[in-house]
N, C-alpha and C positions, 0 to 999 in steps of 0.2 A: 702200947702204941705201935711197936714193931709187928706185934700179931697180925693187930688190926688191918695193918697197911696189908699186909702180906696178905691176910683173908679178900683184901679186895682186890687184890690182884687177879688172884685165884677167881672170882665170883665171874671177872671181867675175860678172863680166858673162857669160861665157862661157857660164857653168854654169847662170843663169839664164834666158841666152836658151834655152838645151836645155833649162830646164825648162819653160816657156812651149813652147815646143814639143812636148814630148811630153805637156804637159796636154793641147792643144789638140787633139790625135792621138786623146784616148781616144774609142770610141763612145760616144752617146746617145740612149736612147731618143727616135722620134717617134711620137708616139700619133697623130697620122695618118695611116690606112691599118690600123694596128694594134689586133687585136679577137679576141673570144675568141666561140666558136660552139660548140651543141651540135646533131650529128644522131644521127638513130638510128628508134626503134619511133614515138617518141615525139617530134612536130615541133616546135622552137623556137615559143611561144604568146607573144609577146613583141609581138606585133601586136596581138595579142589581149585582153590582160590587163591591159596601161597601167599596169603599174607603175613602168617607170622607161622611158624610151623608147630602145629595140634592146636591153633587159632579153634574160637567157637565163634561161629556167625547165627544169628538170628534174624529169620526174616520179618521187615517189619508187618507189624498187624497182625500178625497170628499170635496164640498160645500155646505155650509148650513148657515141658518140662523143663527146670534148672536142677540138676544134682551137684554138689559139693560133696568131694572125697575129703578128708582129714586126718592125713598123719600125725602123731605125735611120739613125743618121747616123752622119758622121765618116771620115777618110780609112784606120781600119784595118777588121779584119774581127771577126766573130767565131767563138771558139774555142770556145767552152759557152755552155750556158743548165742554166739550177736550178730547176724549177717546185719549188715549195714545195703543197703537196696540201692545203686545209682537212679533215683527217682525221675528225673528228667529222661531217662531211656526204657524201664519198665516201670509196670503196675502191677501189684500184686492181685490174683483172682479171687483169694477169701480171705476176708481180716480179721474170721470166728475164733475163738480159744477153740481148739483142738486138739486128736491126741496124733503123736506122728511118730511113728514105727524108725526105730534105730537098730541097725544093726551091729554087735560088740561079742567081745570074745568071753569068753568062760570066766566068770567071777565065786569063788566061793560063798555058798549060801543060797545061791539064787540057782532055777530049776534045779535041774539033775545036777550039777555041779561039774559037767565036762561038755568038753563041746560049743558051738557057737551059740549065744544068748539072742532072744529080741523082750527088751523091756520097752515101758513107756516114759515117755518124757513129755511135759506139754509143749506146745507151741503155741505163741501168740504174734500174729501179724498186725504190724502195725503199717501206717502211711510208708516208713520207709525203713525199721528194720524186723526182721524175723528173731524175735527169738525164744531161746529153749531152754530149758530146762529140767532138771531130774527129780522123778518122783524119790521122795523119803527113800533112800536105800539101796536106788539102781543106779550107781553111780555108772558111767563105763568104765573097760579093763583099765589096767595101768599101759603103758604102750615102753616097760623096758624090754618088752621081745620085739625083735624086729618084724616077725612073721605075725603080729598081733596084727588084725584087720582093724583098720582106721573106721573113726565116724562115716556114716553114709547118712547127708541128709538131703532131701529134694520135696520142693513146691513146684508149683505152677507160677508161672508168670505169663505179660501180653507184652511184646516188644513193641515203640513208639514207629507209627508206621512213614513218620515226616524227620526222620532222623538219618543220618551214617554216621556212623563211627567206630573206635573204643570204650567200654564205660570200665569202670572200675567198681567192684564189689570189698567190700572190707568186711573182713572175718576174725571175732576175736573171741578167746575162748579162756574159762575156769577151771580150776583143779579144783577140786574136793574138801581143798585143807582151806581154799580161801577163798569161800563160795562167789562172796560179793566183790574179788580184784580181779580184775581184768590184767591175768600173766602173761600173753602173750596172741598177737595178733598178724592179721597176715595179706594178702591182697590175690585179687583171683580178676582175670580180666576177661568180658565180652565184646562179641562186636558185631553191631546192627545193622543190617541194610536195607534202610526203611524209606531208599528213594531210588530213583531209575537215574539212570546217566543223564550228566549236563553235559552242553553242547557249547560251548561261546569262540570267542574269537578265531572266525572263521574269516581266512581270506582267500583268495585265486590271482597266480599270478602266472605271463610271460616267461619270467628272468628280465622284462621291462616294466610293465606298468603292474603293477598292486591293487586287486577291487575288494575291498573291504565289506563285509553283510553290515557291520556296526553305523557304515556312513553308508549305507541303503545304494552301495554302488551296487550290486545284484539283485537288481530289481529290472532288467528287461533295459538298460538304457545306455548302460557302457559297452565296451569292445576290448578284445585283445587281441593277439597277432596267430596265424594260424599256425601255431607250434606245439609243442608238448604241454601244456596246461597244469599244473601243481596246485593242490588243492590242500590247505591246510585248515587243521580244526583243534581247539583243546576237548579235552576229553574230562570232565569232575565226576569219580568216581573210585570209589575203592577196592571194590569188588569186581573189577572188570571181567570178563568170561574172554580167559585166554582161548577157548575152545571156538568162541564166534565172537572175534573182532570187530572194530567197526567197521563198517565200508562206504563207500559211493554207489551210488545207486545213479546214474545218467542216459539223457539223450541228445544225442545232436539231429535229431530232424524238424524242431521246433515244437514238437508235443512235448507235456510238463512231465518230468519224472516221476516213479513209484516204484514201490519193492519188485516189480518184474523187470524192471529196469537193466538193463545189461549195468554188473555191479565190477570195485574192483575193491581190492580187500586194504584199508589203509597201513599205512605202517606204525611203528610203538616202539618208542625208544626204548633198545636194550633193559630186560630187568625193571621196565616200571608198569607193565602190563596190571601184575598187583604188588601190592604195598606201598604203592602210592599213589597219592590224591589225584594230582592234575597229569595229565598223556599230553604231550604234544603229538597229537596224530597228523601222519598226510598221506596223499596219492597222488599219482601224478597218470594222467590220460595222455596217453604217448602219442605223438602226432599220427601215426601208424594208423589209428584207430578213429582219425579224425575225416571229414570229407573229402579233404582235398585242396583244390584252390578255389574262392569264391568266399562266399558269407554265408554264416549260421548260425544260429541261434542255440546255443548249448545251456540244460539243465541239468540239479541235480539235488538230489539228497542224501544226508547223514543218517544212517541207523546204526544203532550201539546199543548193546545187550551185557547184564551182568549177571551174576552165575546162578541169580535163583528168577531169571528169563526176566526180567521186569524190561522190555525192551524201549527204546525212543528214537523216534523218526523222526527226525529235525530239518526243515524246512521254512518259508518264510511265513506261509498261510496256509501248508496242509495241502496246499494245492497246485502242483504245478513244480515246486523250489525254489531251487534259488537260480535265477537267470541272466546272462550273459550273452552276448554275440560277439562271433570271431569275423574278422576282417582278413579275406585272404586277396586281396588287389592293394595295390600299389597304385599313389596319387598317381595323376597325370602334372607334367607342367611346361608349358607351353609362353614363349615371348615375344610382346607382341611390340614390334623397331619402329622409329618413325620413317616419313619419307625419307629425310635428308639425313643420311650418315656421316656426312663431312662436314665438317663445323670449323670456325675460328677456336680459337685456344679461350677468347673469352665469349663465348657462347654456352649456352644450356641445351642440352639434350633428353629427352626423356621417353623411359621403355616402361612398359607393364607386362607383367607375369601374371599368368592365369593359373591358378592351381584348380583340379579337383579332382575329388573323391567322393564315390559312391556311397560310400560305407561307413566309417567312424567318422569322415569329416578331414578338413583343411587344418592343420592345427598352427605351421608356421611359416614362414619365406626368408629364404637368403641368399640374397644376391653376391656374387665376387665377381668384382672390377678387379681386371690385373692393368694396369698402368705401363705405357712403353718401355718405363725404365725397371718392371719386374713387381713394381709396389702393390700387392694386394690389398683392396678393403672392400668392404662389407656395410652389404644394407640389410632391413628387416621390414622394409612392408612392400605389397605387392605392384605397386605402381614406382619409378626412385626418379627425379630430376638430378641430374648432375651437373656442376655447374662451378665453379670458382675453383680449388684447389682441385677437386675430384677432377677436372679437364685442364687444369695449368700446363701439363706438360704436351708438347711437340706430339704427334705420331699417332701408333692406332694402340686401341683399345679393346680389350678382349673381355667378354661378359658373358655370366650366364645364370640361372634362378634357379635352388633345390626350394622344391617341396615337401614338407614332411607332413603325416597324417596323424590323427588322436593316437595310436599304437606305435608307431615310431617308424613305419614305414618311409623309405623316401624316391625320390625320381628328380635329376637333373635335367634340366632342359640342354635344347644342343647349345651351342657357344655363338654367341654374336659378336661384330664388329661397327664401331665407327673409329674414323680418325680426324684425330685435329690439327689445325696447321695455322700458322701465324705468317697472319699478311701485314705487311708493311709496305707502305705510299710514298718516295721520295716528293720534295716539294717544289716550286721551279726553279728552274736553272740562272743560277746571276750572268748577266753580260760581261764578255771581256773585255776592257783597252782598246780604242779603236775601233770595235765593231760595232751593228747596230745590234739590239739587245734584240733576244727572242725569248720565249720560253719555251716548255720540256716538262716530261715526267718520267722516271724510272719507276718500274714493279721489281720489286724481288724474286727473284726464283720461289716458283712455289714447291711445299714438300708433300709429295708423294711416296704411293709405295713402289710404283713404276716408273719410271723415265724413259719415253720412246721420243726421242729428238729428230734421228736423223731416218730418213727417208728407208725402207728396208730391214731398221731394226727390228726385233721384236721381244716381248717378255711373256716369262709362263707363270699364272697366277692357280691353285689348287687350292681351293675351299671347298666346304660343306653347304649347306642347303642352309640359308639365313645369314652366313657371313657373307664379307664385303671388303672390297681391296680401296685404291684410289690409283692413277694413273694420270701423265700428261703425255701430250704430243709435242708440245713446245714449250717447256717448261714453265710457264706463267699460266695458264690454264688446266685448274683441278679437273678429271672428271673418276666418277664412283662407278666403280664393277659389282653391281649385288647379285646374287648367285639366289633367286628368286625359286628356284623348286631345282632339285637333284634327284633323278630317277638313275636304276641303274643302267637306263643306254641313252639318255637323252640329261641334258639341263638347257632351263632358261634364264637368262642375265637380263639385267635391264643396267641402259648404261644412260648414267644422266652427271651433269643437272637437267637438260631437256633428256627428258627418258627415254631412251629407244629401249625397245623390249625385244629379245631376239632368243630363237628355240631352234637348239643344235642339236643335232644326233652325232652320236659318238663317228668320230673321222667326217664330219660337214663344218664347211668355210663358207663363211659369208662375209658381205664386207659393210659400212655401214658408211652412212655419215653424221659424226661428231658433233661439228661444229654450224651443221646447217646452212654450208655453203652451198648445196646442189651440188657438191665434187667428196665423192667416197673416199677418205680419208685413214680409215682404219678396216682392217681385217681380221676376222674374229674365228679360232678352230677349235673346235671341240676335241680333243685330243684324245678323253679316255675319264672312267669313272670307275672309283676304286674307294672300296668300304665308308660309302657315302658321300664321298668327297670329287669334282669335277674338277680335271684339268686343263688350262685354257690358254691358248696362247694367241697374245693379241700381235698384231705385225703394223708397224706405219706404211702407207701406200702411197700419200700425199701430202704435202703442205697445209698447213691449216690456215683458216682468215686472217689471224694474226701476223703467220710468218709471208705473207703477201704481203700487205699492207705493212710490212716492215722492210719490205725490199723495195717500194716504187720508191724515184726519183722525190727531191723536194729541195726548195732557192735555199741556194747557203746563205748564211748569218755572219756577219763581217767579213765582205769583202764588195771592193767595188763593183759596179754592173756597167761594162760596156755596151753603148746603144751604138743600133745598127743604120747608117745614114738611110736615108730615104730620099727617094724624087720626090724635085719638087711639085707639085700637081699644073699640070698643063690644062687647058681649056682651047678646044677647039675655036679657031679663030681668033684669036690673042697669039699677041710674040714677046716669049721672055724676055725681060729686062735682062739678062747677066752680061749681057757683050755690052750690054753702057759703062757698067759700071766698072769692065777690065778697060775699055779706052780712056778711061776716066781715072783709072789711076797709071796707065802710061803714057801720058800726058803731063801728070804731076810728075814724074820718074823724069821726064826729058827735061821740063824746066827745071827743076833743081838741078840738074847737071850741068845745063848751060850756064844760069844764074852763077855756078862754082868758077866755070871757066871765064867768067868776065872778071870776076874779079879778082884773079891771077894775072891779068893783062895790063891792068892799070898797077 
C-alpha cells in the first residue's frame, strides 16, 4: 500500500512537471516589432494629424491595403491566425478561398534549409473574420530568436465612408502543438475619416447681447452694437488639419460672403486641434476693421478642412451666410412739459418722452423724478402722470427720460422742472365785543423759488434750455420763469401764468409787466450763457395790483362815526323859524323864576 501511495505521488509530480512544460511551450504575443499599417491611394496621415502617435487613419470610401506585423515568442510555431474584422467600419474586397504568401524565417526541411522562407498558407475571408491557416508541414519559425522576423500578413479592405472614429481589430493566433486553441490574442487599432467637419452651435456676440444661428437670430433681422464682434462655433471632427484651420470668411458692405471673402483664421483651444472630437472655435472681428459710426449689415461664413482636404463651408443657405446688422447711433430722447409747471401739491402733472432710433429700435424708457427732499423714483413708460404721493411734497422737482435701444445703446434727455406749492384760504374773520361785525380773508405766503418783495431787490436764476424756476413780487402771487430755448448768446423765457414771452441777448434788459396793470413791474437781464445753461437776473421796479389795492384807505370796523352838522336848508323867500323858538324858551326861563320868587314872599 505504501508503494502504491508513493507511485502516485511520483506519477503526480510527473504529470505536473509536463504540465509546466507545455504551459511554458505555448506562443506569446510580443508587441515589439508588431504593428498594423495601411497603404494604398491614400497615405498613412498619422504624422500628420497627432492623434495618437503612429495612429493609422483611413480615408473613408476608398480601398487600400491593411498589413498586420506579428511578433511572437516561445519555443513552438504558429499554426493560424483569426483576424476578427471591426464590420461596421470596413468590408472586405474578396471573400474567395485563396492562397496568401507569408513571410518566415528558416525552418528545417523546407527549401534550401537557411535563409528566409515563403510557404503557403490558405486564407478564407469571411463576412467579418480572416482567417489562415498552414498547409500540412509549413508551419512558421519558432520566434525564441528575437531577430526571427515576425508574421506578415495583408488584404484589402474599403473603409465606411459615413463614419469617424477608432475601430478595433482582434487578432488571435495557434501554435503547432495545439492546432485548434486559441493561446493567445491581441488588439490592433484603426481610425476612419469617413466624414468632413460638423459646424453647430454657432453664436455672435457684443459682450452684450448673444445672436444665436440655432434661434434663427442671424437671419438678416437683429443688431448689435458697433464694436469688436466674437464669433463662436463648435467644430465635430477628429482629424482636424492643424495645417488649415477654420476660419471666418466676412463682409460688412451688405454683399453675402464667400471663400474670397476677406477671411480671419479662428482660434482652438490649446492641444485639442487633434485628438479630440468637439473644438470650441472663435474669432473675433476687431472694431478696427469694422465701418465706423452708422449701420451695416455684416456677413459671414465658416469653412473647416480635415487632413485628407474633405473641406465644409457652413452657412445658412449656401448663399449669402449668416447675417446681422450693427447699429452705430445712439437713440435720441427728447421731453415734452406741459404748459403749467406750477401746480398745488394736490394736483397732477403730466410729461411725455419721445424716444428714437433709426436702427435697432426703441427698446425701453426711464424716467427719474428727484423729489425736493432728495427722494428718487422711477417710471418705465413713455408718457408718466404724476400725481398723489409722487407730488406730496412742497417745492421743485427735477426730472429727466433715458432711452435705451435693442443693443443697449442709451441717451438722456436734458433735465426738467415744475414746482409745487400749497395754498391755503383763511376763512372770515369773527366780530369783536362791541364793534360792528365785518368780514376778511387771509392768503398764506405763497412758496417760491424767488422772493423779490421790496421795490429794487433782485434774484439771479441760472437754468438750461426746458427747465423752469417760480418767483413772486409780493409774496402771495406765484409766477413761473421757463427758460424756453438757450442759444449760446441769446435765450428766450416766457413768464406766466399770462405768458409773456421775452428774447435777451447776452448783457440786454428789458422790463415787463407781470401783473397786467399797464405799469412795468419787473425787469429782466440776460446776464451770460455758459455750457448751455442762461443766467438771469430779475429786479423789482414797482408795486404790484395787489400791493396797491392793499395800501388804499377803507371804514374801520367798531368804532363809532361822528356825523358832520349840516345847514339847515333855506328857501328863498321863507324866514326860519329858530328865533321863535329861542323867545320861546326864554320866556319859560323868566316865568319859572318869577313864579320862584313869589313864592318866597308869602
Amino acid at each position: 500500500m505504501e508503494k502504491k501511495r508513493i507511485l502516485d505521488l511520483l506519477l503526480i509530480s510527473f504529470l505536473f512537471m509536463v504540465g509546466v512544460y507545455l504551459v511554458s511551450s505555448t506562443v506569446a504575443f510580443n508587441s515589439i516589432g508588431s504593428a498594423v499599417n495601411i497603404s494604398g491611394n491614400e497615405q498613412n496621415r498619422s504624422a500628420s494629424n497627432g492623434y495618437v502617435n503612429g495612429s493609422v487613419w483611413t480615408k473613408g470610401g476608398t480601398t487600400e491595403i491593411i498589413n498586420f506585423t506579428i511578433n511572437f515568442t516561445g519555443p513552438d510555431s504558429i499554426s493560424a491566425v483569426n483576424i476578427t474584422i471591426p464590420i461596421e467600419a470596413y468590408r472586405l474586397m474578396n471573400r474567395d478561398v485563396r492562397n496568401v504568401t507569408i513571410s518566415m524565417n528558416d525552418k528545417t526541411g523546407l527549401a534550401n534549409g537557411a535563409g528566409i522562407e515563403t510557404v503557403n498558407w490558405t486564407i478564407t475571408n469571411t463576412t467579418s473574420v480572416v482567417i489562415l491557416r498552414t498547409v500540412q508541414g509549413n508551419y512558421s519559425t519558432n520566434g525564441t530568436d528575437t531577430l526571427q522576423i515576425p508574421l506578415n500578413i495583408e488584404f484589402n479592405v474599403t473603409a465606411n465612408n459615413s463614419l469617424e472614429g477608432a475601430y478595433t481589430w482582434n487578432v488571435s493566433f495557434t501554435d503547432n502543438g495545439t492546432a485548434t486553441t486559441d493561446i493567445e490574442s491581441t488588439t490592433f487599432v484603426t481610425y476612419i475619416d469617413g466624414l468632413r467637419p460638423r459646424i453647430t452651435e454657432i453664436n455672435v456676440t457684443d459682450d452684450t447681447t448673444v445672436l444665436k444661428a440655432s434661434s434663427e437670430e442671424l437671419n438678416n433681422t437683429k443688431w448689435l452694437k458697433n464694436t469688436s464682434i466674437t464669433i463662436y462655433a463648435t467644430a465635430t471632427e477628429l482629424n482636424l488639419d492643424e495645417g488649415a484651420l477654420p476660419r471666418i470668411l466676412y463682409t460688412v458692405d451688405g454683399t453675402g460672403a464667400n471663400t474670397s471673402s476677406t477671411a480671419i483664421v479662428m482660434s482652438v483651444p490649446s492641444g485639442s486641434a487633434n485628438g479630440s472630437l468637439l473644438h470650441r472655435l472663435n474669432a473675433t472681428i476687431p472694431v478696427s476693421v469694422l465701418r465706423g459710426n452708422g449701420s451695416y449689415a455684416l456677413s459671414f461664413i465658416i469653412q473647416a478642412n480635415d487632413t485628407y482636404n474633405n473641406m465644409y463651408v457652413y452657412n445658412t443657405s449656401a448663399q449669402g451666410g449668416f447675417n446681422f446688422s450693427i447699429d452705430g447711433a445712439n437713440p435720441t430722447s427728447a421731453i415734452t412739459p406741459p404748459t403749467l409747471t406750477t401746480i398745488s401739491t394736490s394736483d397732477s402733472i403730466k410729461y411725455t418722452c419721445t424716444g428714437t432710433d433709426a436702427d435697432s429700435g426703441v427698446n425701453s424708457y426711464l424716467w427719474t423724478i428727484t423729489k425736493p427732499n432728495g427722494q428718487a423714483i422711477t417710471k418705465t413708460t413713455s408718457a408718466i402722470t404724476l400725481t398723489g404721493a409722487d407730488t406730496a411734497g412742497a417745492g421743485t422737482y427735477n426730472l429727466n427720460c433715458k432711452v435705451t435701444d435693442i443693443v443697449g445703446y442709451e441717451t438722456t434727455s436734458a433735465t426738467y422742472q415744475f414746482t409745487a406749492h400749497i395754498t391755503s384760504t383763511g376763512g372770515d374773520s369773527g366780530s369783536s365785543g362791541g364793534s360792528s361785525g365785518g368780514t376778511g380773508a387771509s392768503t398764506a405766503e405763497v412758496k417760491v423759488d424767488k422772493s423779490i418783495t421790496e421795490i429794487g431787490a433782485s434774484a439771479t436764476i441760472t437754468k438750461s434750455e426746458g427747465q423752469s424756476s417760480t418767483f413772486s413780487l409780493d409774496g402771495k402771487v406765484s409766477h413761473t420763469l421757463k427758460f424756453k430755448t438757450v442759444t449760446s448768446g441769446s435765450a428766450t423765457i416766457v413768464i406766466q401764468s399770462d405768458p409773456i414771452e421775452v428774447t435777451l441777448n447776452v448783457g440786454e434788459t428789458k422790463e415787463v409787466d407781470v401783473d397786467g396793470d399797464g405799469t412795468n413791474d419787473l425787469e429782466v437781464t440776460l446776464e451770460s450763457v455758459s455750457s448751455g445753461a442762461a443766467k438771469v437776473t430779475l429786479k423789482k421796479i414797482a408795486e404790484t395790483t395787489a400791493e396797491t389795492a392793499a395800501a388804499e384807505p377803507t371804514t374801520p370796523t367798531g368804532e363809532e362815526t361822528t356825523a358832520t352838522p349840516t345847514e339847515p336848508e333855506t328857501s328863498e323867500g321863507k324866514t326860519s323859524l329858530v328865533w321863535l323858538w329861542v323867545v320861546i324858551v326864554v320866556i319859560i326861563v323868566i316865568a319859572i323864576v318869577v313864579a320862584f320868587q313869589n313864592k318866597k314872599k308869602k
